[in-house]
Wavefront OBJ file of the C-alpha trace (Angstrom):
o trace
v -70.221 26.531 -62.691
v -69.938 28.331 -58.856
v -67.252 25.652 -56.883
v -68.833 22.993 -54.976
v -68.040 22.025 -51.509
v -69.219 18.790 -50.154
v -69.599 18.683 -46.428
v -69.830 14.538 -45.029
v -69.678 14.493 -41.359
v -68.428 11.081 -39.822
v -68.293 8.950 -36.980
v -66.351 5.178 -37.567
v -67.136 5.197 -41.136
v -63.715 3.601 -42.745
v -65.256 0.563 -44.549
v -67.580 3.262 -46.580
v -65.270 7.031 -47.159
v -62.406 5.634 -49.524
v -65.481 4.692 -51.326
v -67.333 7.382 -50.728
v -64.405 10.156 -51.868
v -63.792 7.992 -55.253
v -67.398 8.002 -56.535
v -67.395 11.522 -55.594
v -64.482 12.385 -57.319
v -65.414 10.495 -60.463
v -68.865 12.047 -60.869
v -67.118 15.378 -60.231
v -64.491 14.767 -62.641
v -64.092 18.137 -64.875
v -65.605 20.717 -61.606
v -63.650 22.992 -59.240
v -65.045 21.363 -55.920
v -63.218 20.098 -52.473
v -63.981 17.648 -50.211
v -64.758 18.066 -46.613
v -64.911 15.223 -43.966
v -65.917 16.765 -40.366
v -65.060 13.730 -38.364
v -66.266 13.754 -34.482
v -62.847 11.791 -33.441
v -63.327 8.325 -34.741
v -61.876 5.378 -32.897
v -61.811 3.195 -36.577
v -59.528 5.680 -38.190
v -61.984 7.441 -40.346
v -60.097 10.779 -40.673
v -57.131 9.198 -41.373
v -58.682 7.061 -44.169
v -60.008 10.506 -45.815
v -56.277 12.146 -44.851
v -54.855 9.846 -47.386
v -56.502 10.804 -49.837
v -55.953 14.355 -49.690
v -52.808 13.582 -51.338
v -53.998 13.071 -54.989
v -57.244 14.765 -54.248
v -58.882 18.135 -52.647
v -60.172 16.579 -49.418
v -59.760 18.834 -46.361
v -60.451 16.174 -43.203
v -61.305 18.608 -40.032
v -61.030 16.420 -36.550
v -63.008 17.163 -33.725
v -62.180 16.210 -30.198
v -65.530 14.203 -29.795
v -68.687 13.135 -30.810
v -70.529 17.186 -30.921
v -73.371 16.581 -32.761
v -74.364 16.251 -36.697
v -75.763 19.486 -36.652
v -72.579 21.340 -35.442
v -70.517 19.086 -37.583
v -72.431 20.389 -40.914
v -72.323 24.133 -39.280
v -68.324 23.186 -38.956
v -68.006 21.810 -42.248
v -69.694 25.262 -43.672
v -67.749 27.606 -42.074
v -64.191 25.786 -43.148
v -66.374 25.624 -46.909
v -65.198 27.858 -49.821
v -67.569 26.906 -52.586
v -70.623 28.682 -52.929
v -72.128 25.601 -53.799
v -72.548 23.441 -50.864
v -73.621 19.601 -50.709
v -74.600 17.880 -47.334
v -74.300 14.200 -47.649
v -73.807 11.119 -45.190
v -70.727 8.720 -45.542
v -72.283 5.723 -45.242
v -73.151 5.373 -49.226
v -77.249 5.418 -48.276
v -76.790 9.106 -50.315
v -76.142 8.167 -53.715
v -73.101 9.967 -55.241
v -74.148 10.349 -58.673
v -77.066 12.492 -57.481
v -74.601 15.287 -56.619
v -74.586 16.862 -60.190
v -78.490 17.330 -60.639
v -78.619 18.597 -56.621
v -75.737 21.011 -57.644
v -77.108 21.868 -61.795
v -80.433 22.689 -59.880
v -79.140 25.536 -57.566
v -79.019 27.652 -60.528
v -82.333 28.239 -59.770
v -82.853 27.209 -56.125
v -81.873 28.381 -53.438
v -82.220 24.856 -51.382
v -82.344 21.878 -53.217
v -83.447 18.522 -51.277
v -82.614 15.352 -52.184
v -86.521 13.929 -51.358
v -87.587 10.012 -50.564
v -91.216 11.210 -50.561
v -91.492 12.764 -54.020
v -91.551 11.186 -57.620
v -88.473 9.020 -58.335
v -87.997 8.583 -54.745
v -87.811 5.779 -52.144
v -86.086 4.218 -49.694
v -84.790 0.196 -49.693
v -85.080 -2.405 -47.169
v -86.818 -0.583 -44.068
v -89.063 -2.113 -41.737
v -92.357 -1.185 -40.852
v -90.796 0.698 -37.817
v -88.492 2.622 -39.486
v -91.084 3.911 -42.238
v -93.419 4.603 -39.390
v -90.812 6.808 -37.477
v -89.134 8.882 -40.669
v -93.168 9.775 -41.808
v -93.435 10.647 -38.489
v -90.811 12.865 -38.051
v -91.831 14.355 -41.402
v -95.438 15.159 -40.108
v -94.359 16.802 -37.234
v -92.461 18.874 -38.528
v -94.479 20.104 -40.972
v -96.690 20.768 -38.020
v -94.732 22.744 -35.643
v -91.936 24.617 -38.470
v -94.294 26.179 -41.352
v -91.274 26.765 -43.616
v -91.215 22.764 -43.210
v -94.415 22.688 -45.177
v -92.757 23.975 -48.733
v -90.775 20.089 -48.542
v -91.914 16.745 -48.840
v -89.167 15.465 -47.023
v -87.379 18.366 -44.697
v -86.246 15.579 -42.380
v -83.454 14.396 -45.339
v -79.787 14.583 -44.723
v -78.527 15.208 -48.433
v -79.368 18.556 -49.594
v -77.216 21.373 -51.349
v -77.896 25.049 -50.654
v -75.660 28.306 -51.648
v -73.796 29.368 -48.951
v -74.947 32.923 -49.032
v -78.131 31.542 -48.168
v -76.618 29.154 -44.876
v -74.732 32.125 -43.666
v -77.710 33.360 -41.585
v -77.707 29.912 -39.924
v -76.772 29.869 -36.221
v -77.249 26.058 -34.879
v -80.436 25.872 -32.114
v -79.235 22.398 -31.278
v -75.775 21.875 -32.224
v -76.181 17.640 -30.702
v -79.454 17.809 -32.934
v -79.311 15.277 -36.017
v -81.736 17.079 -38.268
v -79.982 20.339 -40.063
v -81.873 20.548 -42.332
v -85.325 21.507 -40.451
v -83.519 23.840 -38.614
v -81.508 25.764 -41.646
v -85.396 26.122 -43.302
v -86.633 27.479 -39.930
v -83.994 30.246 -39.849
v -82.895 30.853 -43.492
v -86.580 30.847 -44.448
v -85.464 30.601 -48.247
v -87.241 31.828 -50.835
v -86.877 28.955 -53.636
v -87.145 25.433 -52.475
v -86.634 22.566 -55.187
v -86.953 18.924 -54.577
v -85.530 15.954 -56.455
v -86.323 12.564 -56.028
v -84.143 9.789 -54.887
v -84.100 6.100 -53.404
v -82.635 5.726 -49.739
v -79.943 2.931 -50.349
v -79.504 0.351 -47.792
v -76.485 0.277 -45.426
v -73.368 -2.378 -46.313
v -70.925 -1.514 -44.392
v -70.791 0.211 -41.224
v -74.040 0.210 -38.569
v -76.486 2.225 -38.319
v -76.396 5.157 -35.781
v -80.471 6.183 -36.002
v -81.322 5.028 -32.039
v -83.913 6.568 -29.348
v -81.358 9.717 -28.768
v -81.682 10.368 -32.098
v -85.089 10.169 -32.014
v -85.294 11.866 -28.524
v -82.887 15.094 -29.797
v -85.593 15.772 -32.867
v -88.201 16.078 -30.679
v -86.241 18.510 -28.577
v -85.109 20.513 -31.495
v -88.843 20.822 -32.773
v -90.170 21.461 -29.609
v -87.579 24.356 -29.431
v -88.381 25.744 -32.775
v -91.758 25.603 -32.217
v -92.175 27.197 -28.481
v -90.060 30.070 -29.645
v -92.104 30.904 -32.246
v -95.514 30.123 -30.420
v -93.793 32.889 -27.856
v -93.105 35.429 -30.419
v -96.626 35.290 -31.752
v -97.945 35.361 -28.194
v -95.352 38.443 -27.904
v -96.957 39.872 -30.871
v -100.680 39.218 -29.630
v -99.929 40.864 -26.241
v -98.725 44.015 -27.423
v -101.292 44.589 -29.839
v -103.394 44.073 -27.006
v -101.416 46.917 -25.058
v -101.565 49.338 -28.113
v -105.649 48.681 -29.073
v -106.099 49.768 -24.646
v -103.746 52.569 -25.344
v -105.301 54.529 -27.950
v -108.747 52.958 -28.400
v -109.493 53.068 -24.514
l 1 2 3 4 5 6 7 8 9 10 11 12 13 14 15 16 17 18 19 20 21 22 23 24 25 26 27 28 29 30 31 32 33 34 35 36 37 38 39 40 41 42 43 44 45 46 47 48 49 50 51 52 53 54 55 56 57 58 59 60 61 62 63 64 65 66 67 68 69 70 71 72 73 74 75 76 77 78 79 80 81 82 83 84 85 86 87 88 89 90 91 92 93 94 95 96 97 98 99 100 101 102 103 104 105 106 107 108 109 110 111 112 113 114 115 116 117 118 119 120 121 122 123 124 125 126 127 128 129 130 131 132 133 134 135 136 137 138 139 140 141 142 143 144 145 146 147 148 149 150 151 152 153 154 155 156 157 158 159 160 161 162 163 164 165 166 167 168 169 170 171 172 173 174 175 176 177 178 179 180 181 182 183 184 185 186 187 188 189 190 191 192 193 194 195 196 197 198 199 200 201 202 203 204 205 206 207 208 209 210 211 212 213 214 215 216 217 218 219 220 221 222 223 224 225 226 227 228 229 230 231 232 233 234 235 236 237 238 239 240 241 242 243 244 245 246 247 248 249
């Protein structure tokens, strides 16, 4: 098997990445793979939790000076990456662990593989009628505005795995943005998408950092995926326009 790298971006997550590295390393246990926590400068001492650790196990912990973005912390964490198998995942424990292997056994034949709330075997526990409102959504329109969102029951998700040859055509378009993952299938456009199913845990430790910028920034990011290609098309239209004048006159 191709070595994995397992990007987890952080902000004041120290009650959950001890935690989080163990499990990892445990349902790892016999794989080539490294760790890598992008942390955006943590007042708890996150990174220095996850620096501890490096000690006995292949954790790389990159510190930023602030808090940049998710988006650029993933595009951080894949540029520092060495495996060609790479795993997105969130510290806080909502991303199960143990769903690492099947994400990482099924990019033998995928290209992208998303860990999906929306298809069979998936879920999510203990949100309010809000919350489901808001994620479905934020599903919905993106599926609206990116077409390449369409192939994906849930291309809002934060735990995927993709091969890095495929994420190394990915420039951020909104490196604050919280979403990756809609953005890496508007650019990469990949050409085998799997899904597999899995339950969105609850949060135990830690709060929750999902809050109207959040919300705010993914409507910026589709509107700027979607008005540049709604201007490329009317690009297209235009000149076709120009050429049918030209030599049908």
């Amino acid at each position: 098997m191709q070595k994995i790298s397992i990007i987890v971006p952080t902000y004041n997550e120290r009650e959950n990445i001890t935690l989080l590295i163990e499990k990892l390393a445990g349902v790892l246990k016999g794989c080539e793979y490294e760790i890598i926590v992008v942390d955006d400068n943590s007042p708890d001492g996150t990174a220095k939790a996850a620096e501890a650790l490096s000690k006995t196990l292949p954790v790389k912990v990159l510190r930023r000076p602030g808090k940049l973005g998710l988006t650029s912390a993933i595009y951080d964490g894949v540029k520092l990456a060495t495996g060609e198998y790479i795993v997105v995942m969130d510290a806080d424990l909502q991303h199960p662990p143990e769903l690492v292997p099947k994400l990482v056994e099924k990019l033998a034949e995928c290209d992208i593989v998303v860990a999906s709330r929306y298809v069979e075997g998936g879920g999510v526990e203990n949100w309010s009628f809000t919350r489901r409102v808001i994620s479905l959504g934020a599903v919905y329109a993106s599926r609206i505005l990116i077409p390449e969102c369409r192939r994906v029951k849930d291309p809002v998700s934060g735990f995927f795995a993709a091969r890095r040859s495929t994420l190394l055509g990915w420039r951020p378009q909104a490196p604050m943005g919280y979403k990756a993952l809609v953005e890496i299938l508007a650019v990469t456009k990949p050409r085998r998408l799997c899904e597999v199913g899995f339950v969105f845990r609850g949060r135990e430790k830690g709060t929750s950092k999902l809050g109207s910028r959040q919300v705010f920034s993914y409507a910026k990011l589709l509107l700027l995926l979607g008005f540049r290609r709604l201007v490329l098309i009317a690009i297209i239209f235009l000149t076709l326009i120009v050429l049918i004048s030209v030599f049908f006159p």
